[in-house]
C-alpha positions as CSV (number, residue, x, y, z in Angstrom):
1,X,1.8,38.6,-23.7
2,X,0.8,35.0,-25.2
3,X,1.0,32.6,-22.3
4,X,3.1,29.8,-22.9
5,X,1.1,26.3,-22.9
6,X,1.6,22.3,-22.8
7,X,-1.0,20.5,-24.5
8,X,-2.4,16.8,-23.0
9,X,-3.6,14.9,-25.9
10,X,-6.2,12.4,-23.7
11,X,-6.2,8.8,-25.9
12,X,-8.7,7.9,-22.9
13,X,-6.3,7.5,-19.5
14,X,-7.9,7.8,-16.6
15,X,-5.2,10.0,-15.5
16,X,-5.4,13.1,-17.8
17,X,-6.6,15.5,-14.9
18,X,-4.0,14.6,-13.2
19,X,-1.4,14.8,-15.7
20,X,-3.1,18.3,-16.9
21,X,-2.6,19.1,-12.8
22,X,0.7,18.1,-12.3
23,X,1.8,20.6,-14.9
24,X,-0.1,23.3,-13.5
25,X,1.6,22.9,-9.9
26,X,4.9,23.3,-11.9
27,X,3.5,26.9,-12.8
28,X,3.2,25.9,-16.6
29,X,-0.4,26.8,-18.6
30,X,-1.7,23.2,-19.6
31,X,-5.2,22.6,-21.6
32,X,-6.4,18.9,-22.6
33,X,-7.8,18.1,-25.8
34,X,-9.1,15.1,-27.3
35,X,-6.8,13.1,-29.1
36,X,-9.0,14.0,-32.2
37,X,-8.0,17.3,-32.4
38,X,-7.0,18.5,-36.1
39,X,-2.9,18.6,-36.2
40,X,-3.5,22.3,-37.7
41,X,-4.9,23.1,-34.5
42,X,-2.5,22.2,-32.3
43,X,0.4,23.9,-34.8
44,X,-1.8,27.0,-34.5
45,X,-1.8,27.1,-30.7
46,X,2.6,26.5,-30.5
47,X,3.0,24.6,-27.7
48,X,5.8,23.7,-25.8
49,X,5.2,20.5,-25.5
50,X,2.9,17.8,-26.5
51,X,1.9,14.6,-23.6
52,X,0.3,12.1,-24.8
53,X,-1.9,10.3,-21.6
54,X,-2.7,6.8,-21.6
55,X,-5.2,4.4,-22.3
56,X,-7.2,1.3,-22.4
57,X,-6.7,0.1,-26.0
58,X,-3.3,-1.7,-27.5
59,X,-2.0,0.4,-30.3
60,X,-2.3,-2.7,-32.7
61,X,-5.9,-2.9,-32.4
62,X,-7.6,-1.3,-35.7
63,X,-10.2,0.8,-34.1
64,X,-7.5,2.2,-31.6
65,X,-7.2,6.1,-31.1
66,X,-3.8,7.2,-33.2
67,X,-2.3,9.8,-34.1
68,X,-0.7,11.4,-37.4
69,X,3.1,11.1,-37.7
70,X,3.5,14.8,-38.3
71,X,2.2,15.4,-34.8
72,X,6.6,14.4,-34.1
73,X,7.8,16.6,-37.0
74,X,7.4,19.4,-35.2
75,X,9.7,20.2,-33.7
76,X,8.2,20.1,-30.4
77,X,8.9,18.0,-27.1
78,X,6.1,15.1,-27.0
79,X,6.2,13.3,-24.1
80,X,4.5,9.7,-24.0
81,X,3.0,8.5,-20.9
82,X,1.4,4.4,-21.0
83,X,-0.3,4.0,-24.0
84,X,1.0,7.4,-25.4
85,X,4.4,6.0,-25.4
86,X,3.7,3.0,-27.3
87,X,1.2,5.0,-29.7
88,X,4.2,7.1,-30.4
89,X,7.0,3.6,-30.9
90,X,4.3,2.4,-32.9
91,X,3.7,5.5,-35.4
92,X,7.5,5.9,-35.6
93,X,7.9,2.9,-37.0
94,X,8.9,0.7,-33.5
95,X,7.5,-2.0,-32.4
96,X,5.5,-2.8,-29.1
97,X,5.8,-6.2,-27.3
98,X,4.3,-8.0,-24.2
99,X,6.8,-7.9,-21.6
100,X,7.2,-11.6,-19.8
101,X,6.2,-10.4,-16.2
102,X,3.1,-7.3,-16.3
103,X,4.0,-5.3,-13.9
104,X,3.8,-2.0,-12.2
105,X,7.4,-0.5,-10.4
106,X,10.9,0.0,-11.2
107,X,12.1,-1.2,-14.6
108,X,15.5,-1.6,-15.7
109,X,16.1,0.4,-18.4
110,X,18.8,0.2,-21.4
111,X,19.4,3.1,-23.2
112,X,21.0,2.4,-27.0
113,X,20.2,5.9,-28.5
114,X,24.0,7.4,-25.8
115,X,23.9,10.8,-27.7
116,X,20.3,11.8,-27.1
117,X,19.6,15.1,-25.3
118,X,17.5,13.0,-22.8
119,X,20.2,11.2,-21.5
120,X,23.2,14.1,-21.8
121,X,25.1,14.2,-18.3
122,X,23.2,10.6,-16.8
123,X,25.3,8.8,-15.1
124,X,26.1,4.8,-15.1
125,X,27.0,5.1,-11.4
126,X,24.7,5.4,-8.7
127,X,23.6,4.0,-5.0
128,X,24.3,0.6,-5.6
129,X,27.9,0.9,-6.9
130,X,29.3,3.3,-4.1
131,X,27.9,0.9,-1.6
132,X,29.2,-1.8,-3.4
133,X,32.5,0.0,-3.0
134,X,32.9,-0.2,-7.1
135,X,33.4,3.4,-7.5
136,X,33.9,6.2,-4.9
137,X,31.1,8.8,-4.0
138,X,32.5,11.7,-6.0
139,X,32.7,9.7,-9.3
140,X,29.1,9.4,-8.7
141,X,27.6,12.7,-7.4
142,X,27.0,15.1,-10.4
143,X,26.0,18.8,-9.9
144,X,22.6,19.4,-10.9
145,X,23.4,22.4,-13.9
146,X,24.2,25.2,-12.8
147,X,23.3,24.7,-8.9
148,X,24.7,23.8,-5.4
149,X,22.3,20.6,-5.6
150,X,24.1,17.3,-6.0
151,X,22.2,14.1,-7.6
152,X,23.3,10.4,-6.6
153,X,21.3,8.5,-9.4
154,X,19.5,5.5,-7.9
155,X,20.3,1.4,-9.4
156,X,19.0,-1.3,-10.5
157,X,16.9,-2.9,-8.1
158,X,18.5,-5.6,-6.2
159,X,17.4,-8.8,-4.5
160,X,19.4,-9.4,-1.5
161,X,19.2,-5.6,0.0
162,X,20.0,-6.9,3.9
163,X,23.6,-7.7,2.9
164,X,24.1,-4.5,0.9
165,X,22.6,-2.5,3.3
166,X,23.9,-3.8,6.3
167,X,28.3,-3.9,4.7
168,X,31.1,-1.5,5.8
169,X,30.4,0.3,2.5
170,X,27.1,1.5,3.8
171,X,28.7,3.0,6.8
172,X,31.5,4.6,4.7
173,X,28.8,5.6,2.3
174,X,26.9,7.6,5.0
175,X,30.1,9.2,6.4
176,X,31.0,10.3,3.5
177,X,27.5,11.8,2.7
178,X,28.0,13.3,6.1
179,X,31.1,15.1,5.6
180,X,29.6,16.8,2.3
181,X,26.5,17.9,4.1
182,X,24.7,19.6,6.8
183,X,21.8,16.8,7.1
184,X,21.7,13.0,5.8
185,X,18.1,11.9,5.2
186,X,17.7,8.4,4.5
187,X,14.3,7.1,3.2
188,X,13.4,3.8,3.7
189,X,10.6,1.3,3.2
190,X,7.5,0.5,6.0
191,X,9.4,-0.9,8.9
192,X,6.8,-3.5,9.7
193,X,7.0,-4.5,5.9
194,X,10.7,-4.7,5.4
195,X,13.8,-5.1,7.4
196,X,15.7,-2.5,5.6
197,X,14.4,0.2,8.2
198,X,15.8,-1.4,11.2
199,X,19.0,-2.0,9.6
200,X,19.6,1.3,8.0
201,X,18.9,2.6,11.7
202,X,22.3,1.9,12.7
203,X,23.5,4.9,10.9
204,X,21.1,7.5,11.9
205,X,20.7,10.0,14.8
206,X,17.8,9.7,15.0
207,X,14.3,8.4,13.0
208,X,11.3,10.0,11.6
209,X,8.3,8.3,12.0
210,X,6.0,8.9,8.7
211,X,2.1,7.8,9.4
212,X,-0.8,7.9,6.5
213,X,-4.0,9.8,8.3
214,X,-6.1,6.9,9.1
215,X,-4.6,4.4,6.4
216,X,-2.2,2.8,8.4
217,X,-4.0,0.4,11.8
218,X,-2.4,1.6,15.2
219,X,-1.1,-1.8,15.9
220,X,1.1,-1.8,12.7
221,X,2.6,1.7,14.1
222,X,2.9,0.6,17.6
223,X,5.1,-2.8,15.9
224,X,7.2,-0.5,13.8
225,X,7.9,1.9,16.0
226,X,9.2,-0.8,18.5
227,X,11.2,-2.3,15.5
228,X,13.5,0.6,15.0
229,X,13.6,1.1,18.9
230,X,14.9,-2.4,19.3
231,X,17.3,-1.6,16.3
232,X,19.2,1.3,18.7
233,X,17.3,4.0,17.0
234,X,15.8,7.0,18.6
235,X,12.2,7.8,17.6
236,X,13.0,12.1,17.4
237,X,9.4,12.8,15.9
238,X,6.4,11.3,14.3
239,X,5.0,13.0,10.8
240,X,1.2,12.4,10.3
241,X,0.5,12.6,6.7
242,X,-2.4,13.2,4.4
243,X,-4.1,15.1,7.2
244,X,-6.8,17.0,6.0
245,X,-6.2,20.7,7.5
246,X,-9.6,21.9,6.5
247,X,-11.2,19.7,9.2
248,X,-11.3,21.0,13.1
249,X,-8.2,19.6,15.1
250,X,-10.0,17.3,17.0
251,X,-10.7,15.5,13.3
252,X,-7.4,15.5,12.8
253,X,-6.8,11.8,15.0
254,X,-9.8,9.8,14.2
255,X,-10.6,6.5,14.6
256,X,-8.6,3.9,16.3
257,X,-6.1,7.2,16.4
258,X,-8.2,9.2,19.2
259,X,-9.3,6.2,21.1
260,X,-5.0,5.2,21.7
261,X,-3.4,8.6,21.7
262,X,-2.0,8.4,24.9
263,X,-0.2,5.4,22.7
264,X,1.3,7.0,20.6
């Protein structure tokens, strides 16, 4: 039986491995080519789907790797990632401009194209509105398909996130998360970076202390950790992550980790 296969076209990213790799995990066949490969080529091999990686170049520049128009007559999914994307607005006849602020992060996005498959069943609502207290949770939460998982889309991003954060919608926004499941897992920034931790602690049980393997300084953790202990918190566990299992245990804690264990 043919194996089914996504193509990366690589316009020079630094990421096409990964891309490539990412797909793989998903279980799906992926093989990169250069983004020189003959459009007959690629219609011979029937993908089902095209990604086209980034780059260093700007698509305006005359000696910048493109691509033929016919590559998006096919019929076939083509996903655009950096450069790819505006390689692709840019063949199709868009047009790419400098944004004021360069930046890397959340970007609000408007969508003007409503009735494209893309964006079939995406909600307006999300976090932001039910703990606002502008819609209620239910109008919100939208079954994933044909599954007992339940989505509640994220926002906008939002300056002031002590005052949303710490309202009587947030409370009524985690009991009612409560009362439609078994567990309630709230993910939050670095506690010694933000104050969102320690205030979102008020509604937990309990809290989960996630540490890099030797990335974040023992200090730092000792400071969080007594942040969301002076916030009424209970410290239930500590996860230490990006450990590398292949090492022997004792490798496991190294550095300034081994030397303050009894610490921690």
């Amino acid at each position: 039986m043919k194996e089914e296969v996504v193509i990366v076209l690589d316009f020079g990213g630094q990421y096409n491995q990964l891309v490539a790799r990412r797909v793989r995990e998903c279980n799906v066949y992926c093989e990169i080519y250069s983004y020189k490969t003959d459009i007959e080529k690629i219609k011979a091999m029937n993908p089902k789907g095209i990604i086209l990686t980034g780059g260093p170049n700007s698509c305006y520049e005359p000696d910048s790797p493109t691509y033929t128009d016919e590559l998006f007559k096919l019929g076939i999914p083509v996903l655009g990632l950096c450069y790819g994307a505006q390689l692709m607005s840019h063949v199709l006849g868009g047009k790419v401009e400098r944004a004021d602020v360069r930046e890397y992060g959340k970007t609000e996005v408007f969508i003007d194209k409503k009735d494209s498959k893309i964006f079939q069943g995406v909600s307006k609502l999300g976090t932001l509105e039910v703990m606002k207290g502008e819609v209620n949770i239910d109008d919100a939460v939208q079954q994933y398909k044909n599954t007992s998982v339940k989505v509640l889309a994220g926002s906008i991003p939002i300056q002031d996130t002590s005052t949303v954060l710490s309202g009587k919608n947030m409370r009524q926004f985690v009991k009612e998360l409560e009362a439609e499941a078994d567990f309630v897992i709230i993910d939050t920034p670095p506690s010694g970076l933000l104050s969102d931790a320690a205030i979102v602690a008020q509604y937990v049980d309990g809290a989960v202390f996630v540490i890099r393997q030797d990335y974040t300084d023992v200090d730092r953790i000792l400071e969080g950790m007594e942040i969301l202990s002076g916030s009424g918190a209970e410290i239930t566990g500590c996860i230490l992550n990006d450990v590398n299992v292949r090492t022997s245990e004792s490798q496991h804690y190294m550095n300034s980790y081994r030397t303050k264990g009894e610490t921690l």
